[in-house]
Every structure is written in C-alpha cells, then in structure tokens.
N, CA, C and O of each residue as an XYZ file, in Angstrom:
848
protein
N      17.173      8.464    -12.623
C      16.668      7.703    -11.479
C      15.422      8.378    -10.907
O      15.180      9.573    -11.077
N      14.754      7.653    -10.313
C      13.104      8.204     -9.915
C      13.394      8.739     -8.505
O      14.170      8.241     -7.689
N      12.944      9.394     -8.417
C      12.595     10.389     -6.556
C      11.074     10.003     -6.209
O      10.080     10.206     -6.905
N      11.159      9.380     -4.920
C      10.167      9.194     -4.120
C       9.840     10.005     -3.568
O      10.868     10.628     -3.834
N       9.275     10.720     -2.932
C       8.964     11.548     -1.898
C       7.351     10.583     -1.227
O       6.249     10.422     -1.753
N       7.892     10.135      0.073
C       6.937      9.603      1.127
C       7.251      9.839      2.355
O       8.447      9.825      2.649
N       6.242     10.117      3.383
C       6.020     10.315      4.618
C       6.949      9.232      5.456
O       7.945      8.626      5.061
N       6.201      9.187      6.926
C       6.757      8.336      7.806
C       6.100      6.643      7.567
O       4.936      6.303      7.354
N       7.015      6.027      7.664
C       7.053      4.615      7.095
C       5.693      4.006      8.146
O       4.809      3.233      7.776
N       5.867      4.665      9.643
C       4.661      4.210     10.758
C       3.327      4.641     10.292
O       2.288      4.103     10.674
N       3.370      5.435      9.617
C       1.973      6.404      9.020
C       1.657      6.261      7.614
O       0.497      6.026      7.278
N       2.314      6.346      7.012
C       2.158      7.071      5.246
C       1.244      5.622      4.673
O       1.764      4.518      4.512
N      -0.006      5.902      4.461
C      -0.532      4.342      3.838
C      -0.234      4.481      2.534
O      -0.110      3.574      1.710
N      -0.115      5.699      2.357
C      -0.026      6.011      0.762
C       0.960      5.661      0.264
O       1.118      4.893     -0.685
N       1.856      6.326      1.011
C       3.348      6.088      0.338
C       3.911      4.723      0.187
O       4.671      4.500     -0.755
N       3.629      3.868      0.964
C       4.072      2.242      0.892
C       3.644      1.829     -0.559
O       4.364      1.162     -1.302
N       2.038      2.428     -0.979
C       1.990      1.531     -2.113
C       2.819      1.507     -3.147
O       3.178      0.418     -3.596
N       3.331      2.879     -3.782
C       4.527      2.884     -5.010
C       5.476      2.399     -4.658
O       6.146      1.614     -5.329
N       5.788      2.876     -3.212
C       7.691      1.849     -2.649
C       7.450      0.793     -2.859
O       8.277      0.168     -3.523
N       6.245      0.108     -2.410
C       6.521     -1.414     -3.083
C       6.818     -1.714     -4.323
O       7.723     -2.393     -4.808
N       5.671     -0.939     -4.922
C       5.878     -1.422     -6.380
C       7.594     -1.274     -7.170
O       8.151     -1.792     -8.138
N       7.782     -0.764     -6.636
C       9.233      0.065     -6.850
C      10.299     -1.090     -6.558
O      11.192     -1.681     -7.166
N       9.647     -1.082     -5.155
C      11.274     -2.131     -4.971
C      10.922     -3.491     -5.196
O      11.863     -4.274     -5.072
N       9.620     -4.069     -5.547
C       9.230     -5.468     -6.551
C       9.740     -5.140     -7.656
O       9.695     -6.016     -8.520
N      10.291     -4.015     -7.975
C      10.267     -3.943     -9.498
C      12.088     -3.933     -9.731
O      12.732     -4.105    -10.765
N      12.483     -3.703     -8.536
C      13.858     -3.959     -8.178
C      14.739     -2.782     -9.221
O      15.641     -3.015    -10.026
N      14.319     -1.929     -8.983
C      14.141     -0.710    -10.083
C      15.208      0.124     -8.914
O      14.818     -0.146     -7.778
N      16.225      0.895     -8.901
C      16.799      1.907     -7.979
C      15.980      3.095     -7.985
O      15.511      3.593     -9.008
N      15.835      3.500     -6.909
C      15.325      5.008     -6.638
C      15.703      5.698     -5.508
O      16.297      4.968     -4.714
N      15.552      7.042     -5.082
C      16.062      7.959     -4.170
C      14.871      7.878     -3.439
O      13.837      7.936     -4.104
N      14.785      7.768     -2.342
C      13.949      7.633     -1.260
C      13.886      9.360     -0.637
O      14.877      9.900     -0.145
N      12.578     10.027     -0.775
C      13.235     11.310     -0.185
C      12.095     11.626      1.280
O      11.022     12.155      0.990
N      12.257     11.422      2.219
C      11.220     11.569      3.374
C      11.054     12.743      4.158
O      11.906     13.552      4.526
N       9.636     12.710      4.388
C       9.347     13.738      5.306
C       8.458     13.441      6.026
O       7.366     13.013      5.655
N       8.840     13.647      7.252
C       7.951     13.748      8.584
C       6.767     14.497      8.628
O       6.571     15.680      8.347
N       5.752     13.319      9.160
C       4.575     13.941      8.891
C       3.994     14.272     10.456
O       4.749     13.787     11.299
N       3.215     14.749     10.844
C       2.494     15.819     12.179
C       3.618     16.632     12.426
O       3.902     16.765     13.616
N       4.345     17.222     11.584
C       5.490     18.267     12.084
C       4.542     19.393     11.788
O       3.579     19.276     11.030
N       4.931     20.695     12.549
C       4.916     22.361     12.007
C       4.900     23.126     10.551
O       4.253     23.975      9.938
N       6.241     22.112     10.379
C       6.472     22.570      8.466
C       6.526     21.505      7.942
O       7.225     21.324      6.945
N       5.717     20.454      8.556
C       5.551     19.303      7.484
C       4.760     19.926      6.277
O       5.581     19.961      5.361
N       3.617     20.413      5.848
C       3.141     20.488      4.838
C       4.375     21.460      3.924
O       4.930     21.269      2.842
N       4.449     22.351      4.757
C       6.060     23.650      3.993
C       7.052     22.878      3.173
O       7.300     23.078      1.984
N       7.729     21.736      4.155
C       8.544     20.651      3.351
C       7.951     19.960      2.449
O       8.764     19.894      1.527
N       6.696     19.211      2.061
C       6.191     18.432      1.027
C       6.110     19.759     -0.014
O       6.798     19.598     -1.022
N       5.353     21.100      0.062
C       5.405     21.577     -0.668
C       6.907     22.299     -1.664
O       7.068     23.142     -2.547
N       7.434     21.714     -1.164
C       8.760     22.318     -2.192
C       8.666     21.272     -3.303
O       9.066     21.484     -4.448
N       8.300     20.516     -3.030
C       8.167     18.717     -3.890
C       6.850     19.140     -5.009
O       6.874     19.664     -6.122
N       5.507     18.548     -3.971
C       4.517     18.358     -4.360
C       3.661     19.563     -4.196
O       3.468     20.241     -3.187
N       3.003     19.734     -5.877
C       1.964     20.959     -5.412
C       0.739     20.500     -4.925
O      -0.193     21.260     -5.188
N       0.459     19.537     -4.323
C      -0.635     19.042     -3.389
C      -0.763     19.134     -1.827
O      -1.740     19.094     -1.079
N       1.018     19.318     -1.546
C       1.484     18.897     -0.165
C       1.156     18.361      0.666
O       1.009     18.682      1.845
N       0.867     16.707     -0.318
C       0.897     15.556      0.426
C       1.686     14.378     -0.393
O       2.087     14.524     -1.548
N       1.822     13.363      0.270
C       2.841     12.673      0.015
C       1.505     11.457     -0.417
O       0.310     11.519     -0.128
N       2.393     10.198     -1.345
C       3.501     10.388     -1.933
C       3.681     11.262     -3.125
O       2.590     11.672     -3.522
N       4.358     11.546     -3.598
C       4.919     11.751     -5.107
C       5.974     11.179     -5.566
O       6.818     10.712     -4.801
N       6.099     11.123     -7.007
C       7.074     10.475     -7.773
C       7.594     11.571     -8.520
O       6.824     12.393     -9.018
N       9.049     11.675     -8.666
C       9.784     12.580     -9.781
C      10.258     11.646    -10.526
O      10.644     10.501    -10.289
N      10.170     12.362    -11.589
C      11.321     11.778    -13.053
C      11.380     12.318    -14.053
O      10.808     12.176    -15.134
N      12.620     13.432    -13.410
C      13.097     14.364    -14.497
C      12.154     15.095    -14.172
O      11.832     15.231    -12.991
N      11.304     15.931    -15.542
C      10.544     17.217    -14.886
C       9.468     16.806    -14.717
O       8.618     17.694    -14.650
N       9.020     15.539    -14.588
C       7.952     15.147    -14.470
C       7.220     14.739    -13.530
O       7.169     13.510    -13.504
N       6.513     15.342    -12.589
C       6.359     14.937    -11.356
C       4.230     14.545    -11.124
O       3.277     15.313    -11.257
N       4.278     13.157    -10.777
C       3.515     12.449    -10.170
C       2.742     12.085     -8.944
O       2.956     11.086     -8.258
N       1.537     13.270     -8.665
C       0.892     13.061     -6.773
C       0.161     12.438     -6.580
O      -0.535     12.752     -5.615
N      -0.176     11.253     -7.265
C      -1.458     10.697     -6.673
C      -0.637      8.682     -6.575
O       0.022      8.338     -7.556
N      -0.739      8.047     -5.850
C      -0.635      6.967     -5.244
C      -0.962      5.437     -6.600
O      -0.103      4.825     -7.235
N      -1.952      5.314     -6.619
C      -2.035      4.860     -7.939
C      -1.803      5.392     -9.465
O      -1.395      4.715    -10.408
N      -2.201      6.911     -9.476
C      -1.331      7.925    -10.758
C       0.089      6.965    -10.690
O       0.151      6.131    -11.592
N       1.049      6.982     -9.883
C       2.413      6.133     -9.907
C       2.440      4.991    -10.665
O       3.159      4.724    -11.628
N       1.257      4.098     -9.931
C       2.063      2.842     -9.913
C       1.510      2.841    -11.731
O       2.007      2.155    -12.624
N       0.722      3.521    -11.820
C       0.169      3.384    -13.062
C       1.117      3.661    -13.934
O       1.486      2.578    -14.388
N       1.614      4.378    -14.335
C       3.031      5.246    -14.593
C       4.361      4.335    -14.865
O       5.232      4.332    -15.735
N       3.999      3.307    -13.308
C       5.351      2.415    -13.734
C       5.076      1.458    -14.523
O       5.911      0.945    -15.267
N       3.601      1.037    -14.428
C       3.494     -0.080    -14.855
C       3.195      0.007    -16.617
O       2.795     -0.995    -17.210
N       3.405      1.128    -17.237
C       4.041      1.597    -18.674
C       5.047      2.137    -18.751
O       5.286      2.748    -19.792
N       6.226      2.116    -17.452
C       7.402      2.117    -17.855
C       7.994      0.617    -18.066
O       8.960      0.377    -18.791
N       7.479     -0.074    -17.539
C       7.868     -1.539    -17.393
C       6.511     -2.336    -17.662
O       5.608     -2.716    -16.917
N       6.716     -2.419    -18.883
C       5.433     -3.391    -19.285
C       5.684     -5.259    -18.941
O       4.851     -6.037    -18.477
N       6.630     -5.451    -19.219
C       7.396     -6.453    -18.751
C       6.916     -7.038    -17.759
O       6.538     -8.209    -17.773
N       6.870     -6.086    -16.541
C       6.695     -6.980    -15.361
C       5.291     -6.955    -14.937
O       4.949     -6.878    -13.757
N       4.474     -7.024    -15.952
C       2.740     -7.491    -15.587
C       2.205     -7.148    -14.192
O       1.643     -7.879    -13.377
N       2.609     -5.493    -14.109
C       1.360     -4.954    -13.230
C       0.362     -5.272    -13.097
O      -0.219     -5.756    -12.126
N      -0.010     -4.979    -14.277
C      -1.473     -5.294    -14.790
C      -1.995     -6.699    -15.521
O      -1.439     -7.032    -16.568
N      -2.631     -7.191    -15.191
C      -2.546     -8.317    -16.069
C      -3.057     -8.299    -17.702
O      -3.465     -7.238    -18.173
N      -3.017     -9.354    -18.414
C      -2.379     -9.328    -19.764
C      -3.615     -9.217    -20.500
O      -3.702     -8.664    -21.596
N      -4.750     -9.856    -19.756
C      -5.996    -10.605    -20.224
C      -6.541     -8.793    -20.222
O      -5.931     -7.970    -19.539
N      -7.683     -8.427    -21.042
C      -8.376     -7.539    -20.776
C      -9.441     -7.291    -19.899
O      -9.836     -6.218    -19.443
N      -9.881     -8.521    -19.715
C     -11.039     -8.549    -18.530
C     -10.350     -8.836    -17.289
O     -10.698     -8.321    -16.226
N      -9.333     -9.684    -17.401
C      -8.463    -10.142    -16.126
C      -8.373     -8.843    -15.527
O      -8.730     -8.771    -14.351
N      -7.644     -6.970    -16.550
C      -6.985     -6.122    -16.184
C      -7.989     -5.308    -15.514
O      -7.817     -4.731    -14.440
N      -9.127     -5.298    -16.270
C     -10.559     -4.225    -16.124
C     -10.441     -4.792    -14.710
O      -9.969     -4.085    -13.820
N     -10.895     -6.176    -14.439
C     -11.139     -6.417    -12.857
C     -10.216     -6.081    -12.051
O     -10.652     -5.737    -10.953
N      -8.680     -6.033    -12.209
C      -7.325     -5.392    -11.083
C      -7.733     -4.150    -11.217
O      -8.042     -3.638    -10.142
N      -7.875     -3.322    -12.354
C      -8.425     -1.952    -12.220
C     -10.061     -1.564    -11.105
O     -10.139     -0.608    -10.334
N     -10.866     -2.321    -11.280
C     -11.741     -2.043    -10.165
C     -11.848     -2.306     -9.142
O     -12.718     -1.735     -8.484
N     -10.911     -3.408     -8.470
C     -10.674     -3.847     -7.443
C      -9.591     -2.701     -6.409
O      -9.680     -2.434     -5.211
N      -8.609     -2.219     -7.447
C      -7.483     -1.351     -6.899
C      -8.439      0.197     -6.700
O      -8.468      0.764     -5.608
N      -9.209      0.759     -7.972
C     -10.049      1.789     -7.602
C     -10.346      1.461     -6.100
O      -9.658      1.771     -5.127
N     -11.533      0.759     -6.129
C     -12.554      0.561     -4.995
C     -11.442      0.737     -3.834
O     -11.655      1.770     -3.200
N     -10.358      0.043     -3.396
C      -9.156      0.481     -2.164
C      -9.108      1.566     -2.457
O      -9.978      2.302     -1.989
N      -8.335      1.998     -3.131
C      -7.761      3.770     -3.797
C      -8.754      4.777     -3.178
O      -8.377      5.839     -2.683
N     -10.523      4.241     -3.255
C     -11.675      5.497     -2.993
C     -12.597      5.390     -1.713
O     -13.176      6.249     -1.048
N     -12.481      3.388     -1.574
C     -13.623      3.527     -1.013
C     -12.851      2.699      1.120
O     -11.794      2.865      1.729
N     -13.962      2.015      1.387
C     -13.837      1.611      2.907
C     -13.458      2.494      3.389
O     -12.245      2.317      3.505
N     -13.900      4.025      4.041
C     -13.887      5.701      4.651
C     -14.030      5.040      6.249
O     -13.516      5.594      7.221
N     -14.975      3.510      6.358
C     -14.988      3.524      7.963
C     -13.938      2.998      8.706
O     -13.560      3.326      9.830
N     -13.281      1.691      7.555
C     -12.086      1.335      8.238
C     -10.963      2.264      8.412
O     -10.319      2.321      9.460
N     -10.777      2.846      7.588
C     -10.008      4.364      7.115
C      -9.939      4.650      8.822
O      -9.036      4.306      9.584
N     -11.159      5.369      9.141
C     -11.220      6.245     10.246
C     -10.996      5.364     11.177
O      -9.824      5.369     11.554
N     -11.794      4.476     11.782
C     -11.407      3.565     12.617
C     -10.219      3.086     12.762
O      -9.574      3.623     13.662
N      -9.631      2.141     12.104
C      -8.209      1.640     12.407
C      -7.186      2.438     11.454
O      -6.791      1.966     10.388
N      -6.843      3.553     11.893
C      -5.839      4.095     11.158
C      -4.495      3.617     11.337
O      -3.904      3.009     12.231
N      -4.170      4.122     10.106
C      -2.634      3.168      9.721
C      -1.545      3.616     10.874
O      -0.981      4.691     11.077
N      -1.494      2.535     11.443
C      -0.091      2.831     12.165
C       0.634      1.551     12.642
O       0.448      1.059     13.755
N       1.697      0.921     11.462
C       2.667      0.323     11.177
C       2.897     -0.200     12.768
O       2.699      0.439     13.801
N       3.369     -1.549     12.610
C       4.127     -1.716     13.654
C       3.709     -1.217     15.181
O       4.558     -1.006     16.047
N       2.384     -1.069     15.375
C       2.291     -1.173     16.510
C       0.684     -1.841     16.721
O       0.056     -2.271     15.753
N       0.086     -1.859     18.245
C      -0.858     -2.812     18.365
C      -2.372     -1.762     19.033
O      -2.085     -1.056     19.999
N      -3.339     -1.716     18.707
C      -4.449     -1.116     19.087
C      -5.441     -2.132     19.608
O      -5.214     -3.258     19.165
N      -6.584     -2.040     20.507
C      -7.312     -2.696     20.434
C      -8.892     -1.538     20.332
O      -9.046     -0.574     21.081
N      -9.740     -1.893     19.406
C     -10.952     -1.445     18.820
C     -11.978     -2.426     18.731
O     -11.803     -3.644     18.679
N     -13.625     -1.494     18.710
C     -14.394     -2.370     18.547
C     -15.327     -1.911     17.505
O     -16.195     -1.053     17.664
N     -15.030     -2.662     16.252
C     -15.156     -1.444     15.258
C     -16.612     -1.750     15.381
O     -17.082     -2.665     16.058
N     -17.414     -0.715     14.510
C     -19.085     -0.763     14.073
C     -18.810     -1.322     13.117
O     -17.824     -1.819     12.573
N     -20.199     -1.131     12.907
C     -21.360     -2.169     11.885
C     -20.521     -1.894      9.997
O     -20.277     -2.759      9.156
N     -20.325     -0.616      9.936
C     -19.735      0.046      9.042
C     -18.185     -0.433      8.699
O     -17.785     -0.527      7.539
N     -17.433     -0.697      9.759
C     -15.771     -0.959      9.494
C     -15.976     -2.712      9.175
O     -15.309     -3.456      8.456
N     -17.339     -3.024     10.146
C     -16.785     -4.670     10.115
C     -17.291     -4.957      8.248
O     -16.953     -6.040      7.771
N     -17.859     -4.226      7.581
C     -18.962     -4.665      6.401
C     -17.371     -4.547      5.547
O     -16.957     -5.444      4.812
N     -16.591     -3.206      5.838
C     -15.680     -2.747      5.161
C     -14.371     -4.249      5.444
O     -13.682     -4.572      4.476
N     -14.243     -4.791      6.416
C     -13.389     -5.627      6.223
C     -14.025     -7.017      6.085
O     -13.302     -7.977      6.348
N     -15.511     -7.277      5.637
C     -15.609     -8.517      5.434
C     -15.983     -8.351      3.607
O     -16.170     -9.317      2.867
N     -16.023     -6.852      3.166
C     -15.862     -6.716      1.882
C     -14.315     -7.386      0.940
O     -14.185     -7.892     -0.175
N     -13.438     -7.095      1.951
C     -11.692     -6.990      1.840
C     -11.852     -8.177      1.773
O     -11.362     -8.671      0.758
N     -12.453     -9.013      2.592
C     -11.305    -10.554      2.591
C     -12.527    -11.156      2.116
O     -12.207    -12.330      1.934
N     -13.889    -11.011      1.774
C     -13.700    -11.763      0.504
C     -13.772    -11.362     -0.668
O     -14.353    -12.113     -1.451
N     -13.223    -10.073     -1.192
C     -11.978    -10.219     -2.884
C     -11.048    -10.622     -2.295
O     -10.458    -10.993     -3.310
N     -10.466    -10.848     -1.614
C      -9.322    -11.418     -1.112
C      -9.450    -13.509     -1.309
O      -8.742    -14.437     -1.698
N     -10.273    -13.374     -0.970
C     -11.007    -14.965     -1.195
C     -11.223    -15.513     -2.880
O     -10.831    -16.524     -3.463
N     -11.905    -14.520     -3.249
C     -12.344    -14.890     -4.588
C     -11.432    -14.626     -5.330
O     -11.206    -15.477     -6.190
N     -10.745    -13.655     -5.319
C      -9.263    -13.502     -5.940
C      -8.549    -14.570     -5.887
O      -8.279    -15.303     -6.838
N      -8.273    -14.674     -4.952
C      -6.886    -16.181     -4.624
C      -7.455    -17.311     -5.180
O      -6.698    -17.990     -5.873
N      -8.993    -17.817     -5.009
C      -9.529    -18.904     -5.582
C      -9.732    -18.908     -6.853
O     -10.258    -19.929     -7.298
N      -9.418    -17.887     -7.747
C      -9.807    -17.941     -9.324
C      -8.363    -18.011     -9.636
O      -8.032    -18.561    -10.686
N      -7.172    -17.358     -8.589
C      -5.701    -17.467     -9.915
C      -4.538    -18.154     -8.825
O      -3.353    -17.848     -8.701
N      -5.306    -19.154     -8.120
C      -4.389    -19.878     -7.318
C      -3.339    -20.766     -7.930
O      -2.430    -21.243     -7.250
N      -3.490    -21.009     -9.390
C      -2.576    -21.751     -9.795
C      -1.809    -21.061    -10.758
O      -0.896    -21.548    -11.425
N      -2.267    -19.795    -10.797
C      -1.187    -18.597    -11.663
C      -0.130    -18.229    -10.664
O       0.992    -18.043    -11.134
N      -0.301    -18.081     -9.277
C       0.644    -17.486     -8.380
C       0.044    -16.843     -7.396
O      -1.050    -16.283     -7.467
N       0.956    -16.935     -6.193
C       0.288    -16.588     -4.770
C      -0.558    -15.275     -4.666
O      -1.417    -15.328     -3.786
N      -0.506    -14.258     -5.286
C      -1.206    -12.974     -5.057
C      -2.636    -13.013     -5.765
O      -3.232    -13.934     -6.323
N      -2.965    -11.695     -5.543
C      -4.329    -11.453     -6.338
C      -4.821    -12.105     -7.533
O      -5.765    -12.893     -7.461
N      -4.149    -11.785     -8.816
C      -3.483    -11.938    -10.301
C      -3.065    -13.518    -10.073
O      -3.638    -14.490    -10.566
N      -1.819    -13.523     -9.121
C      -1.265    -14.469     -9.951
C       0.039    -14.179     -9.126
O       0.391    -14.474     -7.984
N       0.725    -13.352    -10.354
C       1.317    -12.580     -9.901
C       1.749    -11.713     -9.460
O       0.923    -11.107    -10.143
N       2.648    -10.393     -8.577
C       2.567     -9.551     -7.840
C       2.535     -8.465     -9.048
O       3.296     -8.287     -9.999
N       1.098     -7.672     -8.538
C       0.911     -6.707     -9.353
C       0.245     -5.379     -8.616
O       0.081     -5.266     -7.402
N      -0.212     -4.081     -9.957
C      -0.341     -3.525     -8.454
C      -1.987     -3.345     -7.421
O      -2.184     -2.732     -6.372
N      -2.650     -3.926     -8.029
C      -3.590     -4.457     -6.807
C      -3.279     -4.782     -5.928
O      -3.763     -4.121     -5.009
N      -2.318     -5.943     -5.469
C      -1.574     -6.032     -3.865
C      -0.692     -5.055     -3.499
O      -0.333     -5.128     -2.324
N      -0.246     -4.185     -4.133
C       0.468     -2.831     -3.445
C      -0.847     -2.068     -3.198
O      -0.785     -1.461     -2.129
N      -2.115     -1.890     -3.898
C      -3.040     -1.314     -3.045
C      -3.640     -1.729     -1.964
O      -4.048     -0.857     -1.198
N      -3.855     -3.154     -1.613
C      -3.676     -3.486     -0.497
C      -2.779     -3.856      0.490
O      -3.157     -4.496      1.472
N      -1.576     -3.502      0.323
C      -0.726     -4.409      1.247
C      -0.756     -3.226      2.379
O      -0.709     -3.758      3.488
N      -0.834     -1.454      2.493
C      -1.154     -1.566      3.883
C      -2.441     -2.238      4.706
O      -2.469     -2.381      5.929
N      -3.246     -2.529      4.001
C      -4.670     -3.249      4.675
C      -4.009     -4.449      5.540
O      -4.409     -4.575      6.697
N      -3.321     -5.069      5.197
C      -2.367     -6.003      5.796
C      -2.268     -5.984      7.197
O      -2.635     -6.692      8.135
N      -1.337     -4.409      6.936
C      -0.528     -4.081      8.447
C      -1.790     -3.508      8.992
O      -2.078     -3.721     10.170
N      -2.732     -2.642      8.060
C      -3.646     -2.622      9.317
C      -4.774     -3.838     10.240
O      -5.422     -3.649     11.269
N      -4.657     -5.058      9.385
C      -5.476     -5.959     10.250
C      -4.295     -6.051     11.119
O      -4.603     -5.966     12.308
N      -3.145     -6.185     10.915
C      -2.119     -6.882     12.031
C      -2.152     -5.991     13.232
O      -1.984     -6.409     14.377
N      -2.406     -4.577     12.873
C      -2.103     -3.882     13.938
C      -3.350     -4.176     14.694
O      -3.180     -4.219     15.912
N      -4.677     -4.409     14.232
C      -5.948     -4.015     15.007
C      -6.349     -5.798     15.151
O      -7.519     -6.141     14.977
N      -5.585     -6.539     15.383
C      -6.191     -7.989     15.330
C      -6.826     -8.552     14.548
O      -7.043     -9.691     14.962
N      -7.243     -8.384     13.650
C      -7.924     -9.100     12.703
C      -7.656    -10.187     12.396
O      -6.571    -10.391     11.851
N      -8.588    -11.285     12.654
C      -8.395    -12.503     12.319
C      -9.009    -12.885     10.855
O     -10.039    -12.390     10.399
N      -8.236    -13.804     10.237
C      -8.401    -14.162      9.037
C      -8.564    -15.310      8.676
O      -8.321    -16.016      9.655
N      -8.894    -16.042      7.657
C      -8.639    -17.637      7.515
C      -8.433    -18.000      6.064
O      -7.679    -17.326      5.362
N      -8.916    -18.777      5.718
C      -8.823    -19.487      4.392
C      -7.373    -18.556      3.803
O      -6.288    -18.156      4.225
N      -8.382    -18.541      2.283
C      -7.553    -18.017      1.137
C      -6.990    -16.272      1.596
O      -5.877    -15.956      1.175
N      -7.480    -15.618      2.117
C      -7.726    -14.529      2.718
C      -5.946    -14.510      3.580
O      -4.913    -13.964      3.192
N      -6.185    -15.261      4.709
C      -5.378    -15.415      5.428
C      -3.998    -15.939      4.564
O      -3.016    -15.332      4.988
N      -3.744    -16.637      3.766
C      -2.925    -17.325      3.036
C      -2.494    -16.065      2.172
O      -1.358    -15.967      1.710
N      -3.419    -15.167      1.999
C      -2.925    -14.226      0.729
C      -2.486    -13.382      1.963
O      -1.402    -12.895      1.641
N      -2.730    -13.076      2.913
C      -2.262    -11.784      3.791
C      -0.561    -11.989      4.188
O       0.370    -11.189      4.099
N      -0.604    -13.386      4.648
C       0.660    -13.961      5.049
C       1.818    -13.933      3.791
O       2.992    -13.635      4.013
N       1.385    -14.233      2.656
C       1.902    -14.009      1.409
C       2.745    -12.762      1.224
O       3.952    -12.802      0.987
N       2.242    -11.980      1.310
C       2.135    -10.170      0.941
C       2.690     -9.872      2.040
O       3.276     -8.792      1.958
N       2.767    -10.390      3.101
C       3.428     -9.950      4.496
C       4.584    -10.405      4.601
O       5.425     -9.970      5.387
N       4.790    -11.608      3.580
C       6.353    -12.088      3.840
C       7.358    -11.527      3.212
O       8.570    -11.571      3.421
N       6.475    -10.784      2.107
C       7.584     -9.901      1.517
C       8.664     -9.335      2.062
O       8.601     -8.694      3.111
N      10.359     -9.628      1.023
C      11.362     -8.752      2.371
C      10.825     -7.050      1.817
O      11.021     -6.338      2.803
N      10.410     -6.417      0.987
C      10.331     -5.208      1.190
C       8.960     -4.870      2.271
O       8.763     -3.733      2.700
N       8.568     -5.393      2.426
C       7.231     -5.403      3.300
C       8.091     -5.591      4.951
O       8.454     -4.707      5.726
N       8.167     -6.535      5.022
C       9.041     -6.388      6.876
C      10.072     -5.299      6.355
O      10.099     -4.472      7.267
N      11.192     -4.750      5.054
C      11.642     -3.929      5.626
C      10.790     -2.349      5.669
O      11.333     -1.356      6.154
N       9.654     -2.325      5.191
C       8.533     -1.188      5.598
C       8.626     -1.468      7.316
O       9.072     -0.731      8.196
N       8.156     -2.524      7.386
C       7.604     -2.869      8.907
C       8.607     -2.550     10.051
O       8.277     -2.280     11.206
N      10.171     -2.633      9.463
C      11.189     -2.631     10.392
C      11.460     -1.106     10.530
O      11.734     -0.398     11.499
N      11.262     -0.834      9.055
C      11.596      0.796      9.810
C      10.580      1.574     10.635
O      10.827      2.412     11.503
N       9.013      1.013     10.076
C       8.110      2.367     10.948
C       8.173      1.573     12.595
O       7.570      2.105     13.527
N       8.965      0.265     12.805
C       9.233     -0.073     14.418
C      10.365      1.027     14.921
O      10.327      1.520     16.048
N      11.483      1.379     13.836
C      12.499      2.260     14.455
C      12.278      3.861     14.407
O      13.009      4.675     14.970
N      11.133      4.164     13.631
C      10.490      5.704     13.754
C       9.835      6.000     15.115
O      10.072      6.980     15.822
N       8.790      4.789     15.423
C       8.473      4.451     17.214
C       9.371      4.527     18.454
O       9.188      4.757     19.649
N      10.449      4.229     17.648
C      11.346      3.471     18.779
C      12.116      5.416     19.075
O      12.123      6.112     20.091
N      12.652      5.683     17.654
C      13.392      6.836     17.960
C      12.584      7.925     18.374
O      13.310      8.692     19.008
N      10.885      8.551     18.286
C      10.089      8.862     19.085
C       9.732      8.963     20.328
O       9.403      9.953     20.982
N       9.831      7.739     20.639
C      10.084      7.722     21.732
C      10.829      8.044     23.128
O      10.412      8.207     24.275
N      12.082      8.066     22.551
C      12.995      8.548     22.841
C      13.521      9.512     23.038
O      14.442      9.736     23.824
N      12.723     10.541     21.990
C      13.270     11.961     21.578
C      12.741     12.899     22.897
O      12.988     14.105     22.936
C-alpha cells in the first residue's frame, strides 16, 4: 500500500495534487500528516522526506518528493486510467500545461496564498491578474477542444486537473469570478466528493485552531 505524507489540508497546495489523483484512482493508501508552521515541523517531514517538504509518496523502499514526480509515477502504475492522454500530441500538451502550473504564475503564488476554506479579500497587481487571466483561458481552450470527450481538461480526469484543482480553491477563497467554459470547468473539479472532502477537512483544521 502507498504512504502519503502531506501537510495541512488548509495549506498544503502541493499535497492535494497526488491525494487527488490517488483517491480518483480509488486506489487505498495511508494518509500520513504533518503540521505545517510548527517548531519541528520540518524535524517531522524529515524522518520521511530528504527534502523536508511535503508531499511525498512511499512504496516500499521507494520514496517519491516532488508533486508531479507522483502523479507521474502513478500514472505508470495505472496505465489504465488515462492520466495522461492516449494521443501523443494530446499528452505533450497535458504535459506542458501541468509543467507551466508545477513552475510558473510566482505572482498569484505570493499574492493569494493557498488557504483552503477560508475567505480573503485582495487587490491583486498587474502581475497576479495576467497570471489568472493566463489560467482561465487554458481553462477555456481546454474545455472547448475536448468538451465532448468529458467534463475536464482532457476529457477525462487526468492529472492536469489535479495540477490545477488547488487554483480552484484559490479563486474561491480570493473571489474570483469566472464565466464561460472556465467557470463550468472550475465548478466541475469542485464538485468532486474528494475535493469538498479536501475542503471539509482544511474547514475542521480552522475550526480546531481556533480553538486551541
């Protein structure tokens, strides 16, 4: 069975992307978490990961730190379920589309940082707005070339929408309004039940925070 190791569900942008892929893939795995802005948060990842950062993947002695390194990983353990798509040019393009998330938009990054389940209000610059009118339209042109293959990027759920699906929660958190195909694909990817149950837990990491 595979070992996860990911952060806090309110924070970790990283870590959501393999859990998805994971639990689309309806695959069992050990969920192993660690709290992140702790003291010995990095101390705890490092018993795991020699990066000591999250996520990583175990399996067996084989251990996996990089976020797409994973999904990549799964998606030749399970060829089956068309991560990637089938076509070669179809795949080259999920591959540069998922890079470009994986490396690039540094302003939205900084600006609206990931934080699940709750609400900010910002006024981003010139730089974040270019970065999210880059997003929604591949988000546009995507959905309009494989709208009759299936609701996601592809077609079908592959892992290009696990590289975006925190972009998701972060328009939700920072208001972002959306429309067309854009909007239709966000709502899509958002209805996911492993997606609200991401969403439900980083509400009860807030909630028990709060509290503490």
């Amino acid at each position: 069975m595979f070992r996860l190791v990911i952060g806090d569900k309110r924070y970790s942008s990283w870590s959501l992307r393999p859990w998805l892929v994971l639990k689309m893939l309806e695959e069992p795995f050990e969920e192993v978490q660690v709290r992140l802005y702790q003291s010995d948060t990095r101390e705890r990842i490092l018993q795991y990961s020699p990066t000591g950062k999250v996520p990583l993947l175990i399996d067996h002695h084989l251990k996996i730190w990089d976020s797409l390194a994973i999904c990549e990983y799964l998606a030749e353990c399970y060829p089956a379920a068309g991560l990637w798509p089938r076509e070669a040019q179809e795949r080259a393009l999920a591959r540069a589309v998922s890079a470009e998330m994986h490396s690039g938009f540094a302003a939205l990054r900084q600006q609206m940082g990931f934080d699940c389940g709750q609400r900010h209000v910002i006024e981003p610059d010139e730089a974040a707005r270019a970065d999210i009118e880059r997003i929604t339209q591949l988000w546009q042109s995507l959905r309009a070339a494989h709208r009759e293959a299936g609701p996601f990027l592809f077609g079908r759920f592959g892992i290009a929408d696990a590289m975006f699906a925190p972009i998701v929660f972060r328009f939700e958190t920072y208001g972002v309004t959306l429309d067309g195909e854009a909007a239709e694909y966000a709502a899509q990817l958002r209805a996911l039940p492993a997606m609200q149950a991401w969403h439900d837990a980083a509400l009860a990491e807030a909630q028990a925070a709060a509290e503490a």
